[in-house]
GUNUSE-92767 format. One line per field, with one value per residue (C-alpha): residue number from 0; residue in three letters; x negated, z, y negated. Coordinates in Angstrom, 3 decimals, padded with zeros to 6 digits. Each point is the difference from the previous one (the first is absolute). Layout:
<pts>
i = NUM/... .
aa = ALA/... .
c1 = X/... .
c3 = Z/... .
c2 = Y/... .
</pts>
This chain:
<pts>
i = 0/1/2/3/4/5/6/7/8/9/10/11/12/13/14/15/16/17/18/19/20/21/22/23/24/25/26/27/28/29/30/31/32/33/34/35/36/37/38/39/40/41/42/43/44/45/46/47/48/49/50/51/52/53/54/55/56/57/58/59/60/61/62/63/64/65/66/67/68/69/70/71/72/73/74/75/76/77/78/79/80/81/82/83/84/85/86/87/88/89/90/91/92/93/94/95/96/97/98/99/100/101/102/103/104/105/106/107/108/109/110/111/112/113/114/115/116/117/118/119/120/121/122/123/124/125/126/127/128/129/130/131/132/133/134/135/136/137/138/139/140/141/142/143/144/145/146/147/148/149/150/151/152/153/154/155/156/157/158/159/160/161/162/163/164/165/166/167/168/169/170/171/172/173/174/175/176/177/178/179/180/181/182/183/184/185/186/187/188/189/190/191/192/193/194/195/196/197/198/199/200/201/202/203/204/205/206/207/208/209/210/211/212/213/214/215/216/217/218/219/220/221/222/223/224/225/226/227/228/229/230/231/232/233/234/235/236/237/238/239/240/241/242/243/244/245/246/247/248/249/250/251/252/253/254/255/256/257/258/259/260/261/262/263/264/265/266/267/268/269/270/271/272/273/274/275/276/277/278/279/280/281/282/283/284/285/286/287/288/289/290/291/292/293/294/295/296/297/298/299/300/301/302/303/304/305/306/307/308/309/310/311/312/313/314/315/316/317/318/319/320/321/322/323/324/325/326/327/328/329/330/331/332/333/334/335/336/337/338/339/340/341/342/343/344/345/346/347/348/349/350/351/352/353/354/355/356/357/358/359/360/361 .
aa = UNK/UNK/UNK/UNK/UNK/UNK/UNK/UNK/UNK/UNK/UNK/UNK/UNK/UNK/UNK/UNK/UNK/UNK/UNK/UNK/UNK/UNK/UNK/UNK/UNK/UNK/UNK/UNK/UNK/UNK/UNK/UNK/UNK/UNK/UNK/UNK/UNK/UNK/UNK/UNK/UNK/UNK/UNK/UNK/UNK/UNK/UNK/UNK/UNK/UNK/UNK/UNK/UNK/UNK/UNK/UNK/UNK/UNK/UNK/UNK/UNK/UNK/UNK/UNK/UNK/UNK/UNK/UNK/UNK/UNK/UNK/UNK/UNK/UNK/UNK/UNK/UNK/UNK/UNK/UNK/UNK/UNK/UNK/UNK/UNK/UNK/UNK/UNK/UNK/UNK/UNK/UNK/UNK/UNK/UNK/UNK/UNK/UNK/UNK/UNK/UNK/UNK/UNK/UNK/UNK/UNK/UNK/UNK/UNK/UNK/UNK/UNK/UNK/UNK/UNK/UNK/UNK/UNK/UNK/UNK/UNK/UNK/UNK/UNK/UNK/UNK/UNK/UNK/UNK/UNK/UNK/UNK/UNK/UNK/UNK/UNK/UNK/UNK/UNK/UNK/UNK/UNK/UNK/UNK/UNK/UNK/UNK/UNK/UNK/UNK/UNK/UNK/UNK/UNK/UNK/UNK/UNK/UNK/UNK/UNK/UNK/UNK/UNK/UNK/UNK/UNK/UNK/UNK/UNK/UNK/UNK/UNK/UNK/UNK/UNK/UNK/UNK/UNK/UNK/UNK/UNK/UNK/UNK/UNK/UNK/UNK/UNK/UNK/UNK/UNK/UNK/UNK/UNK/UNK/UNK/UNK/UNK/UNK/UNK/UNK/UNK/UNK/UNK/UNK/UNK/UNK/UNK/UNK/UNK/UNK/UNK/UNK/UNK/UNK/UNK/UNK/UNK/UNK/UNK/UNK/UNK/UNK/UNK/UNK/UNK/UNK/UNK/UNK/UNK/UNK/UNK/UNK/UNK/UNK/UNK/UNK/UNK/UNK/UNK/UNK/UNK/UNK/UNK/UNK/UNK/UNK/UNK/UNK/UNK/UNK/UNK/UNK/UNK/UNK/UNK/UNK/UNK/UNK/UNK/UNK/UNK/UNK/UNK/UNK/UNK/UNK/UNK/UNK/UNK/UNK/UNK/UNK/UNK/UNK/UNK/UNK/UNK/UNK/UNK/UNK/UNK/UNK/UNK/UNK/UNK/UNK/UNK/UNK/UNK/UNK/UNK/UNK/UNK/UNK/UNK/UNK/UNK/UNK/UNK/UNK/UNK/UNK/UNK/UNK/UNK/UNK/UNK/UNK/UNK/UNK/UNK/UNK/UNK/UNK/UNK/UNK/UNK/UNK/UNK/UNK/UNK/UNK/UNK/UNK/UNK/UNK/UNK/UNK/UNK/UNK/UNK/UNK/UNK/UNK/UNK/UNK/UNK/UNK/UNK/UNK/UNK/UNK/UNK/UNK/UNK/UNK/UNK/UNK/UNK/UNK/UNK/UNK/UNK/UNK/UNK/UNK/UNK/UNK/UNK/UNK/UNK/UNK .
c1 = -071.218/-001.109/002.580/000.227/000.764/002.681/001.817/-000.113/001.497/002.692/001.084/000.286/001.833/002.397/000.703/000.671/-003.439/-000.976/-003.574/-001.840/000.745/-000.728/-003.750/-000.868/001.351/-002.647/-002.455/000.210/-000.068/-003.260/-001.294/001.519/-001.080/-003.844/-000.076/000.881/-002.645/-002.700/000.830/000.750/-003.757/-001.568/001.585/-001.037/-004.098/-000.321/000.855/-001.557/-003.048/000.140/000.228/-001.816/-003.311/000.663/000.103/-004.130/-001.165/001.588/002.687/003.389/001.283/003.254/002.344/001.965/002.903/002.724/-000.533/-003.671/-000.855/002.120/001.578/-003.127/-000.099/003.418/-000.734/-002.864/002.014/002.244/-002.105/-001.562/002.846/000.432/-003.178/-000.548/-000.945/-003.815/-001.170/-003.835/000.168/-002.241/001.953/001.296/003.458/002.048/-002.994/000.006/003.655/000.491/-003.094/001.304/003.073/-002.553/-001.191/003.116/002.378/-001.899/-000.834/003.836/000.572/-002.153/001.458/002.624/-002.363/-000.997/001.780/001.015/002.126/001.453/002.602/-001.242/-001.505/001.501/-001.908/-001.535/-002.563/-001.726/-002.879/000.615/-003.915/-001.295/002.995/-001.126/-003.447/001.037/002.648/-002.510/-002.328/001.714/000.074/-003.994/000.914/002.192/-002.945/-002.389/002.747/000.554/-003.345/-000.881/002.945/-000.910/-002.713/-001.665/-004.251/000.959/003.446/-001.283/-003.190/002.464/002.197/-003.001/-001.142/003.501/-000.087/-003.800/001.012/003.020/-001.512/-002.889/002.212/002.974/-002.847/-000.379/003.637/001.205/-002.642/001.307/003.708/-001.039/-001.174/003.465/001.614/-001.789/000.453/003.525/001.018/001.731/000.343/003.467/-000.511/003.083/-001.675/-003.687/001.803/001.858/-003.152/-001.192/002.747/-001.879/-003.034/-002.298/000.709/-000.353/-002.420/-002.623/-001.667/-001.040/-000.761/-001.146/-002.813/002.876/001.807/-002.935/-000.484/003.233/000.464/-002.756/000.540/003.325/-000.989/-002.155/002.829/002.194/-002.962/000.026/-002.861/-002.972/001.112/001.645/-002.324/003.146/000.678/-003.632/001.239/-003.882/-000.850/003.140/002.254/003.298/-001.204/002.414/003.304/-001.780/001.860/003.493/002.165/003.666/002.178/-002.612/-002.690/002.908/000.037/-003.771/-000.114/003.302/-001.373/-003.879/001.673/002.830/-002.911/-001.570/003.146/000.578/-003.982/000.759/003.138/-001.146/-003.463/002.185/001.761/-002.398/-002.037/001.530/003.380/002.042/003.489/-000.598/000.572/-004.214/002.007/001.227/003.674/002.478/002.176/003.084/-000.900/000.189/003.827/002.774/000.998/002.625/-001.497/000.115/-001.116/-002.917/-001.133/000.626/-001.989/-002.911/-000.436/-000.258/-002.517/-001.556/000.003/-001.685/-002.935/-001.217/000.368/-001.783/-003.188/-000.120/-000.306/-002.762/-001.186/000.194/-001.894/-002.879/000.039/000.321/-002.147/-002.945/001.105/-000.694/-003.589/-001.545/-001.651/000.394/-001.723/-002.167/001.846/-003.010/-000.609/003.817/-000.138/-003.297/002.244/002.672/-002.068/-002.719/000.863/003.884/000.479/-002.315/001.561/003.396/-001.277/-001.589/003.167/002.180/-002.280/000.436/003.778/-000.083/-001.896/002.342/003.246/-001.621/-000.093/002.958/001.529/-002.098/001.479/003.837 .
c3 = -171.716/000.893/001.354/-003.076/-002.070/002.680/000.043/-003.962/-000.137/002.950/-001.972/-003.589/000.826/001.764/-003.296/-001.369/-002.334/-000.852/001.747/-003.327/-000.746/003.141/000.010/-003.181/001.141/002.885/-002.253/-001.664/002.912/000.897/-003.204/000.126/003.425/-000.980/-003.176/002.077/002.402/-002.218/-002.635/002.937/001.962/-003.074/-000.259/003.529/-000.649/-003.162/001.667/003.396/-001.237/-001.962/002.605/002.279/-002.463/-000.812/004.152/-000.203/-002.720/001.334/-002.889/000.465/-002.554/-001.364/000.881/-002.690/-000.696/002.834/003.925/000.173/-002.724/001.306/-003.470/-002.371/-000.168/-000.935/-002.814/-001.046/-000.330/-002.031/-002.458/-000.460/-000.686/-003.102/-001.240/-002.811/-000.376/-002.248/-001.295/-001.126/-003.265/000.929/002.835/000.465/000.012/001.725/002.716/000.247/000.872/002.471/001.926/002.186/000.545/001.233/002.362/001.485/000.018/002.799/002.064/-000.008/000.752/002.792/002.533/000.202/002.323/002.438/003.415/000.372/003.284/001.574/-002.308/-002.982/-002.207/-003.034/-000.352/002.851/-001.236/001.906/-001.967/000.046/000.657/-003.145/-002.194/000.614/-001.430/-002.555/-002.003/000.910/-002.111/-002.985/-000.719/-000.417/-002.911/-001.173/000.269/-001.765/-002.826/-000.184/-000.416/-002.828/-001.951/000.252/-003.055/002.296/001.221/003.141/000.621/-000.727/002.688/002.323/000.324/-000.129/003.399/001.460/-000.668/001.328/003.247/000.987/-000.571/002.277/002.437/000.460/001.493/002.814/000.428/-000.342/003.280/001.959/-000.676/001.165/003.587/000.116/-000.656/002.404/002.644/-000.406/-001.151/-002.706/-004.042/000.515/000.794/002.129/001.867/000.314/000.873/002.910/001.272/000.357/002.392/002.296/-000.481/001.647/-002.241/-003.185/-002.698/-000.643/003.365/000.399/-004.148/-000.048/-002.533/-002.257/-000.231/-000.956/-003.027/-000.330/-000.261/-002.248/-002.479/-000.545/-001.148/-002.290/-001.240/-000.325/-001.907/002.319/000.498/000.796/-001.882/-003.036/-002.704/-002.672/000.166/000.304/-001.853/-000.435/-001.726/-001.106/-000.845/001.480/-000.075/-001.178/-000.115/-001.963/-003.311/001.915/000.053/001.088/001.941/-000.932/002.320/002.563/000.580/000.740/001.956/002.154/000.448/001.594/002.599/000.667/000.819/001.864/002.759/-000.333/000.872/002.721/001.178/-000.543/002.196/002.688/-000.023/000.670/002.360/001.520/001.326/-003.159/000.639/003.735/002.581/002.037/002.563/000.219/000.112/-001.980/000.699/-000.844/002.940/002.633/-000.236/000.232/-003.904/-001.596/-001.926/-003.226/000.886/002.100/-002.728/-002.956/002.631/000.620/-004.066/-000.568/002.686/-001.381/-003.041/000.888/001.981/-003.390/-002.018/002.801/-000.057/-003.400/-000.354/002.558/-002.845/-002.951/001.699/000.342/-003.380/-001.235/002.529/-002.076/-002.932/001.198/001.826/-001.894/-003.469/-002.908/000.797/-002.759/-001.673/001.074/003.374/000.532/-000.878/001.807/003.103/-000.592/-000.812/002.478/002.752/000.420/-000.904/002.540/002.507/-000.815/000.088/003.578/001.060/-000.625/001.976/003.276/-001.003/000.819/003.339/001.087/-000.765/001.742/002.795/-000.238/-000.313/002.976/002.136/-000.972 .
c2 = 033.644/-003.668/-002.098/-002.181/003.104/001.079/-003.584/000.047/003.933/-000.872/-002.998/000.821/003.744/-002.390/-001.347/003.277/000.059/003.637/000.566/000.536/-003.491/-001.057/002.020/-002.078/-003.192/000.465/000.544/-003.018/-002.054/001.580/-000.897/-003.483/-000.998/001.794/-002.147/-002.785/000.001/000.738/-003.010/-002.215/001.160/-000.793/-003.097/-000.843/001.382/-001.971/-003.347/001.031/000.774/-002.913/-002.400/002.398/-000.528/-003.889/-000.153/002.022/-002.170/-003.742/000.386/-001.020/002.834/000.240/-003.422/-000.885/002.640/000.389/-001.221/000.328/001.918/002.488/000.813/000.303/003.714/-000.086/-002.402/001.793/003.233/-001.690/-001.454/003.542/002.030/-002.473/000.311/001.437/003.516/000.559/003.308/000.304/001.016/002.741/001.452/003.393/-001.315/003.170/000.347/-004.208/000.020/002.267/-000.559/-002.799/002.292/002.642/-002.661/-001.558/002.991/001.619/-003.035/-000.267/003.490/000.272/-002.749/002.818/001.458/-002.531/000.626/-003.768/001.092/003.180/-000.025/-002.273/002.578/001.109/002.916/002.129/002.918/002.466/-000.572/-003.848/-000.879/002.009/-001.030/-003.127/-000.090/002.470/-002.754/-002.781/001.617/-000.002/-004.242/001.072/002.086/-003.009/-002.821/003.095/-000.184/-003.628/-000.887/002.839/-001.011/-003.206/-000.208/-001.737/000.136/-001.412/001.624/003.090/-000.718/-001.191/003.035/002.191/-002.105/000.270/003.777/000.600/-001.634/001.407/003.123/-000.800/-001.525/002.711/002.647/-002.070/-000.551/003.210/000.874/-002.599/000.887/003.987/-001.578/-002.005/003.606/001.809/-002.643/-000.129/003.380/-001.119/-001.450/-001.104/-003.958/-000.014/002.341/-002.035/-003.184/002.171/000.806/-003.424/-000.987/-002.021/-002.000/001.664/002.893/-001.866/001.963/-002.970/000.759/004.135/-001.263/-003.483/001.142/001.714/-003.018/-002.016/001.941/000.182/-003.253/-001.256/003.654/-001.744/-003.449/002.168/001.949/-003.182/-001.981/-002.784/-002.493/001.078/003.204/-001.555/001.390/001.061/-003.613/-001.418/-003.675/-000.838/003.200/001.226/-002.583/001.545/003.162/002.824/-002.687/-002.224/001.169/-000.453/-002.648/-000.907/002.987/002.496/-002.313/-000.469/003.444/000.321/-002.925/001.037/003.335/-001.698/-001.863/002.640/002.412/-002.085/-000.121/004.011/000.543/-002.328/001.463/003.382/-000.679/-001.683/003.358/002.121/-001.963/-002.700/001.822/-000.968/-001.389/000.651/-003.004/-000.384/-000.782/004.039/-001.716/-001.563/-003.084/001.837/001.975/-002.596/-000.552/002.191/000.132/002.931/002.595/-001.682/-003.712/001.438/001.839/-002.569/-002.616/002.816/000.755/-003.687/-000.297/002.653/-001.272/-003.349/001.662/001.582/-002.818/-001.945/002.409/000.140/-003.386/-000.230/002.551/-002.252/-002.583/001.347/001.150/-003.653/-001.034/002.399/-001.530/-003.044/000.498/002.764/000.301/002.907/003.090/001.516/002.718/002.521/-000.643/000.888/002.591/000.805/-001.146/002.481/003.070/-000.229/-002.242/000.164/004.056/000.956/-002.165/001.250/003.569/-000.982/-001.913/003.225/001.557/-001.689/-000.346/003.782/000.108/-002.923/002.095/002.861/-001.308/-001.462/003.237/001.527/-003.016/-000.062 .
</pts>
């Protein structure tokens, strides 16, 4: 039981609440505080990258709304949520609806999983590092659906795209994430991030080459520039949201950039020693705090150190955005078939002479 959950029980049975209230008053805080910091990282991406790109091209970007600009994206969400929803008149209207719910409702679901510190993580799985992947993959079948029911050429070509890659791209991910196993002995991501106490025992250097692919079989996966092919605007228009407007597009668009900080938070995870200080220590642990400060000091710590690496992250992904052109839609997924699955299958390889002899030395 995390200390959060522990403070929370001890208080509320003080005030004579029967526990089965208590248990689902719990879990609506963990949905309320996960909702939270996904609507308020996209918030933060949208304008970052904003200014991030004006900053590449000698832009000044958004200035106008709030200190800065600092209160576009907010005005910009507004003035979607009140646009008005358009159905083709062609669409498959059951299909049409709920495929942005297809898309968002596991992005949402899945920041559940993300050990953001010792003890903030609402839900710890033995099987975290497939479950993982496994819900990911279903806002695929949602972007297959939304552009078929679309009545739309170029929808239709543009979830087709999205579909084609991720399947290309998931083989070589799925490699990787069986050398992360096998060097840490483990699927539970509690348990990865424990081995990566130090940094000298972080995961990105017996598999630098892992997270490499990694890395760029995720910007694939999230259809980000120089992968963005389901969203090509020169060939596709908008690609498979072109045919949405209003909440239904705020969904899709929430969901891109919220899957852009999991696949950041989830590679800092398993490579870069997740919510663990590089330091191998914690402030909290300098001064001589009670039991519950300390800890309350160590998970917010924590806390930070993820955010901080995930960032790091995200800027290189903008930073491609920024320098790099589109790919052509066949040569990757000549670079995922015969370049990056043979280096994955290499990678695991040498993952498993390096924990051999790790186990011959311990």
């Amino acid at each position: 039981m995390s200390i959060f959950h522990l403070i929370f029980v001890e208080y509320l049975l003080k005030l004579n609440i029967p526990e089965w209230l208590i248990f689902i008053l719990w879990q609506i805080i963990c949905f309320v505080f996960i909702s939270l910091l996904m609507i308020l990282a996209v918030l933060f991406l949208v304008l970052f990258e904003r200014k991030y790109l004006a900053f590449f091209t000698r832009r000044k970007g958004p200035n106008r709304v709030g200190f800065y600009g600092c209160l576009q994206t907010v005005a910009d969400g507004i003035k979607i949520l009140f646009k008005e929803n358009i159905m083709p008149k062609n669409a498959d209207k059951f299909i049409y609806f709920i495929a942005p719910i297809i898309v968002f409702a596991p992005i949402l679901t899945v920041y559940s999983l993300i050990p953001f510190s010792s003890d903030i993580n609402s839900y710890k799985s033995d099987i975290g590092i497939l479950l993982f992947m496994a819900i990911l993959s279903l806002p695929i079948a949602g972007i297959l659906f939304a552009g078929y029911s679309s009545g739309n050429k170029y929808s239709l070509i543009g979830g087709l795209r999205s579909c084609i890659q991720a399947i290309s791209s998931e083989i070589p991910i799925f490699l990787v994430l069986a050398g992360i196993v096998i060097l840490t002995g483990s699927m539970n991501l509690n348990e990865i991030v424990k081995a990566q106490h130090s940094f000298s025992q972080w995961n990105i250097f017996p598999s630098i080459l892992g997270f490499i692919i990694f890395f760029i079989c995720s910007l694939i996966t999230l259809n980000r520039i120089p992968f963005d092919f389901p969203e090509a605007e020169s060939e596709l228009i908008a690609g498979y949201n072109s045919e949405y407007s209003g909440m239904k597009f705020a969904m899709f668009f929430l969901g891109e950039y919220a899957l852009t900080f999991i696949f950041s938070a989830y590679t800092a995870t398993l490579f870069l020693g997740g919510y663990n200080s590089p330091f191998g220590f914690y402030i909290a642990d300098l001064f001589d705090l009670t039991l519950i400060t300390g800890e309350i000091i160590r998970n917010i710590e924590q806390f930070f150190w993820l955010i901080l690496k995930t960032f790091f992250l995200i800027l290189i992904i903008m930073w491609i955005r920024a320098a790099y052109p589109r790919f052509k839609t066949e040569k990757t997924l000549e670079l995922c078939w015969y370049i990056f699955i043979p280096l994955a299958i290499f990678n695991l390889f040498v993952l498993c002479i390096v924990q051999y002899y790790r186990g011959s030395l311990c």
